[in-house]
N, C-alpha and C positions, 0 to 999 in steps of 0.2 A: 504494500500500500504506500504509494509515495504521496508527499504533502498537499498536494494539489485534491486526492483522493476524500484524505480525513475532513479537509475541508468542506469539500464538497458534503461529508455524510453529516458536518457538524450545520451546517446551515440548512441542510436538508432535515435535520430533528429541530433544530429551533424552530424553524418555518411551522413545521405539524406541531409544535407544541405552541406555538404564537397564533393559529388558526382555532386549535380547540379552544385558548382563554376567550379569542374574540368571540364564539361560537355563544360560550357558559356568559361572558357579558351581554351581548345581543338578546338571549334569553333574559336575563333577571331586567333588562329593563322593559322588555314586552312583558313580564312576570307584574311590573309595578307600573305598567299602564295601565295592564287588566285591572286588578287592584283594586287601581283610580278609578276607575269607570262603572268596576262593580259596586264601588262603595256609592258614588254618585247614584248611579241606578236602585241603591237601596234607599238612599236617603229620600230621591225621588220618588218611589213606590209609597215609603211610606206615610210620603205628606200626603199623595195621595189619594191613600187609602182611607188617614184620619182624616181629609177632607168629605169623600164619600160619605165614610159614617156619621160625621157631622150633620150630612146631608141630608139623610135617609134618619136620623133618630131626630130632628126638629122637622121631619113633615108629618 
């Protein structure tokens, strides 16, 4: 294996291990989009819900 080789095979492992962090980051922040959006959508839901019922128990 002459110099030129090793290197090759050391940037060829960095490369794959510098792809799967981007990978695990790309995920957690689509992870804490969803999140956001589900929590929104709860909080959403449940004004409302207490709106409806507001609604329907003063008719």
């Amino acid at each position: 294996m002459t110099k030129i080789d090793k290197s090759i095979v050391a940037t060829g492992g960095s490369s794959i291990s510098n792809s799967k962090n981007e990978i695990a980051t790309k995920a957690k922040r689509l992870k804490t989009k969803f999140t956001l959006i589900g929590f929104i959508l709860g909080v959403l839901s449940s004004l409302v819900a207490s709106y409806i019922y507001d609604y329907l128990t003063k008719s």
